[in-house]
Structures are given as structure tokens and as C-alpha cells.
LODO-773948 format. One record per residue: x negated, y, z negated of N, C-alpha, C in turn; residue in three letters. Coordinates in steps of 0.02 Angstrom, whole numbers, padded with zeros to 5 digits, always signed. Each point is the difference from the previous one (the first is absolute). Last residue first. Example, Ala and Ser with C-alpha at 12.3 -4.5 7.8 and 13.67 -1.06 7.14 Angstrom:
! LODO-773948
-00642-00112-00354-00042+00059-00003+00039+00055-00037SER -00015-00286+00004+00045+00059+00000-00045+00060+00000ALA 
This chain:
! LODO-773948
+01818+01086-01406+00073-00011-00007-00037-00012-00097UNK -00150+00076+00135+00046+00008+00034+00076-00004-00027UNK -00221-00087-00070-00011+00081-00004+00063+00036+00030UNK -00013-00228+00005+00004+00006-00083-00004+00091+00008UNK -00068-00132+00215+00082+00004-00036+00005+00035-00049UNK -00214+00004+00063+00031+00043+00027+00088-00018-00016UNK -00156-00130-00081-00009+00064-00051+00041+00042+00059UNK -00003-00209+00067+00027-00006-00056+00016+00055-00052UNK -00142-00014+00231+00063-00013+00012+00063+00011-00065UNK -00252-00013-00016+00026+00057+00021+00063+00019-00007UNK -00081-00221-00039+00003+00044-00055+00002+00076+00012UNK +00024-00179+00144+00044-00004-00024+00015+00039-00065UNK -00202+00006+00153+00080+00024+00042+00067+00000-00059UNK -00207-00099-00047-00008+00073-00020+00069+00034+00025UNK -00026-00255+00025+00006+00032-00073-00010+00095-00028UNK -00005-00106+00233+00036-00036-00040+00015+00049-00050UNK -00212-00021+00086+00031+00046+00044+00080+00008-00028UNK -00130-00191-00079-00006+00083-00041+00008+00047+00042UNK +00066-00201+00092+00013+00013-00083-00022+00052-00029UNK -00079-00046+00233+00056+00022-00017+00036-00013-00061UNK -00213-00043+00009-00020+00070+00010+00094-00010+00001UNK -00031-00214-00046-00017+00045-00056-00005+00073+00035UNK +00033-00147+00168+00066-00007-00064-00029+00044-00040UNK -00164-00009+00148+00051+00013+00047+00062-00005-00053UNK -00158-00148-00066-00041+00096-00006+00056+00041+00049UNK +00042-00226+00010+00007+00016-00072-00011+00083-00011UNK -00012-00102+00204+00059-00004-00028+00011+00037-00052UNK -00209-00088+00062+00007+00072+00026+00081+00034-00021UNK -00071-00224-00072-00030+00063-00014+00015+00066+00040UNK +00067-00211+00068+00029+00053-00051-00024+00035-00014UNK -00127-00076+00167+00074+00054+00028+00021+00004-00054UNK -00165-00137-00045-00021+00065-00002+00054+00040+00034UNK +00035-00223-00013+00034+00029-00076-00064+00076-00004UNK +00018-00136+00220+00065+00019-00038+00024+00029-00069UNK -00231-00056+00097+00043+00043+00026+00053+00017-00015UNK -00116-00188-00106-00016+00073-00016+00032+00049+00013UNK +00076-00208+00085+00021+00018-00063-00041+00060-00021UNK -00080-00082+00206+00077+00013+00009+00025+00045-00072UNK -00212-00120-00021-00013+00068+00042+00085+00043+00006UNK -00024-00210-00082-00049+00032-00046+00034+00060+00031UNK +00038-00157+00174+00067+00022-00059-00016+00026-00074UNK -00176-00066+00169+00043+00047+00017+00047+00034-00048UNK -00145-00168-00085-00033+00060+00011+00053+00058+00076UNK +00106-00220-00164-00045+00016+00060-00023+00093-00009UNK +00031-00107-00235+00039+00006+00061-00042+00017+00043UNK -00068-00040-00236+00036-00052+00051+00024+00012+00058UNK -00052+00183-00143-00062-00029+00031+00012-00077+00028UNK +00190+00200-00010-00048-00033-00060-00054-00054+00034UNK +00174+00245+00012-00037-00052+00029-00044-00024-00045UNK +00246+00078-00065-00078+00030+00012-00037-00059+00031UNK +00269+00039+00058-00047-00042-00069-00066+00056+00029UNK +00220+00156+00071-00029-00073+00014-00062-00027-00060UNK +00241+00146-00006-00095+00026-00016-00024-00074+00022UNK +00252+00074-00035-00029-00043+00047-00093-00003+00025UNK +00165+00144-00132+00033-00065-00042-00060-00051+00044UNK -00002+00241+00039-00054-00025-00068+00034-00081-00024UNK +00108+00152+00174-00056+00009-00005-00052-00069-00030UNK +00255+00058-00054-00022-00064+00070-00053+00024+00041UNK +00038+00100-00213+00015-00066-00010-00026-00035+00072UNK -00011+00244+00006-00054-00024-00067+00009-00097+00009UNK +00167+00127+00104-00056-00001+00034-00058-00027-00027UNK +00196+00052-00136-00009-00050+00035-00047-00014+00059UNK -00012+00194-00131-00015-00072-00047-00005-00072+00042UNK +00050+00230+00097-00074-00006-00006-00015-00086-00047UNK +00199+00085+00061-00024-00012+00030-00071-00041+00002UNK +00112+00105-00186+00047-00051+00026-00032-00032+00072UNK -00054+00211-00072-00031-00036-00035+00000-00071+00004UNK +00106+00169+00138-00063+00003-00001-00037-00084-00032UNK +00224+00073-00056-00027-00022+00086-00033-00024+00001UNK +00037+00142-00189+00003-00088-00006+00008-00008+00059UNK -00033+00205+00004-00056-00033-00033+00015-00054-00015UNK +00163+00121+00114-00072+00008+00044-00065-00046-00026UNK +00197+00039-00130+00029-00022+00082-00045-00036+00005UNK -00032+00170-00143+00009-00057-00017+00004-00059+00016UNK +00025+00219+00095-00065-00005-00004-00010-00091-00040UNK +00205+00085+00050-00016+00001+00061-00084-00037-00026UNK +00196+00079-00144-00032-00073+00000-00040-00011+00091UNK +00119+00224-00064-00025-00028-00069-00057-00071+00012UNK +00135+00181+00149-00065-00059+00043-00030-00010-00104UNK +00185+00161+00062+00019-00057-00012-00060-00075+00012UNK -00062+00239-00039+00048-00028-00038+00009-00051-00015UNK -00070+00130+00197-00031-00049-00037-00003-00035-00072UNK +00191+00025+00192-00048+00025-00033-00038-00029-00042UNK +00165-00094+00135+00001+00058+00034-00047+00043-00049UNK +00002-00282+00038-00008+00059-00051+00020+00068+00065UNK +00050-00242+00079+00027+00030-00032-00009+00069-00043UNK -00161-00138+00112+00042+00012+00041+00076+00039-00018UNK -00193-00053-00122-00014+00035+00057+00058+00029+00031UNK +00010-00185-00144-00006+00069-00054-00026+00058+00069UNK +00025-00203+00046+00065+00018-00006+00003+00066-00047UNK -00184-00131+00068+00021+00046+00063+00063+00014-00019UNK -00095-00105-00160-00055+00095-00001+00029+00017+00066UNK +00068-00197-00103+00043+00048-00021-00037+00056+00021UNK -00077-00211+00120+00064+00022+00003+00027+00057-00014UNK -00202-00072-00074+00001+00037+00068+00079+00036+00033UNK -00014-00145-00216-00054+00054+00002-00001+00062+00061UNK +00059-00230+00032+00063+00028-00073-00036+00093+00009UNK -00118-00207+00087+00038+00016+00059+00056+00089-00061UNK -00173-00080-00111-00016+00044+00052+00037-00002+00054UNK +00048-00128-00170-00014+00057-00043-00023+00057+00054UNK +00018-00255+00067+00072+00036-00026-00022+00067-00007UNK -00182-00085+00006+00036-00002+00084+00065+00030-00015UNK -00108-00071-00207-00046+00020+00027+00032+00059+00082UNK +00077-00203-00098+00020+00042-00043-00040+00082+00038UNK -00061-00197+00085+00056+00024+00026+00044+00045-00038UNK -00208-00098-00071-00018+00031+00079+00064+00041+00018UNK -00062-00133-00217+00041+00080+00018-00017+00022+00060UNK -00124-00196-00053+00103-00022-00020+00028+00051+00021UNK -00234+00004+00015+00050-00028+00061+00082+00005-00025UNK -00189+00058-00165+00046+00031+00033+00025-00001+00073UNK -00188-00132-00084+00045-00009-00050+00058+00061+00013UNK -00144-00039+00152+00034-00061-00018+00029+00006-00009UNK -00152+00173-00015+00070-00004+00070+00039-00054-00004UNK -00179+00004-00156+00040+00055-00026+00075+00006+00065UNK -00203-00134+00045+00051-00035-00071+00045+00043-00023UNK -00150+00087+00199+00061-00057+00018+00018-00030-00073UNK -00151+00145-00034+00063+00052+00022+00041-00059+00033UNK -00215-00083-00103+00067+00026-00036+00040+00037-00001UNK -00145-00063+00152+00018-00091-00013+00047+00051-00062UNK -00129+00137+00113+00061-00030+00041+00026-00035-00023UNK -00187+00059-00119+00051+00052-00002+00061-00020+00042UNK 
């Protein structure tokens, strides 16, 4: 499973910074939408804001997470560095279970978040 969330992080390294752009951008217009709205009216793209941030975050975090998953231990290797490499790829794991609960922590927020715009404006 690690071995194919790092081919998938690879393969969207390219958009790390696309990625960064979209959430420096993002954050930007939600404090300018803050900072400027005198009603709630004017807070149209606040929530929107809020969810490509979010998301934008969450991706690139995803990348420079999952780009660097160490090898699996393999029976040629010293019985320390066996041991070392387990360790390290049972912290992804934990990583991982720690990414997925916040993805679907994530994903409900965003679907709250989405029906409460829509009910609003």
C-alpha cells in the first residue's frame, strides 16, 4: 500500500507547487474576503476560500509525505537495518492511518461546509 501512495506522490510531484500556489491564493482571498465583507452577503467565496485551502493543503502535504516512504526490508540486509526499515515504514503507516481519518474528517467538513453555502446563498 505504501509502495502505491509513493507512485501516486511521484507522480503528482510536478503539482506540488501548483498545488502551494492555489493555497497561498486561496487563503489570501478568504482574508480579503474577511477583511473587507461588511455582511454576510458579502462573505459569497469565504466558504470556498476555506475548502480549496484546505484541500490544497491537504494534497500537498499528501506529496511531501508519501514522495519519501523508505525501501521494504529485505532478507539481504543487516538484521539491524531489517529492523531500522521496519520501523520506519511502520511510522508510515501510522502516517497513513493519521492521513486517511483526516481525509475523511476532510471530506465530511467539506460536505457540510458545501450544503451550508448552497443553503445560504
Amino acid at each position: 500500500m505504501l509502495d502505491k501512495l509513493q507512485k501516486l506522490a511521484l507522480l503528482l510531484r510536478p503539482l506540488s507547487r501548483v498545488f502551494l500556489i492555489l493555497a497561498i491564493l486561496s487563503l489570501s482571498y478568504g482574508i480579503y474576503v474577511l477583511l473587507v465583507s461588511r455582511s454576510q452577503s458579502d462573505d459569497l467565496g469565504l466558504i470556498p476560500a476555506l475548502m480549496l485551502f484546505t484541500w490544497a493543503t491537504m494534497a500537498r502535504s499528501f506529496i511531501g509525505l508519501f514522495a519519501h516512504v523508505p525501501p521494504r526490508a529485505e532478507k539481504a540486509m543487516k538484521f539491524v537495518t531489517r529492523i531500522k526499515a521496519r520501523l520506519s515504514r511502520a511510522l508510515y503507516y501510522c502516517f497513513l492511518t493519521l492521513f486517511a481519518i483526516a481525509t475523511g474528517f476532510l471530506l465530511l467538513t467539506t460536505w457540510q461546509l458545501s450544503s451550508a453555502w448552497r443553503m445560504m446563498y
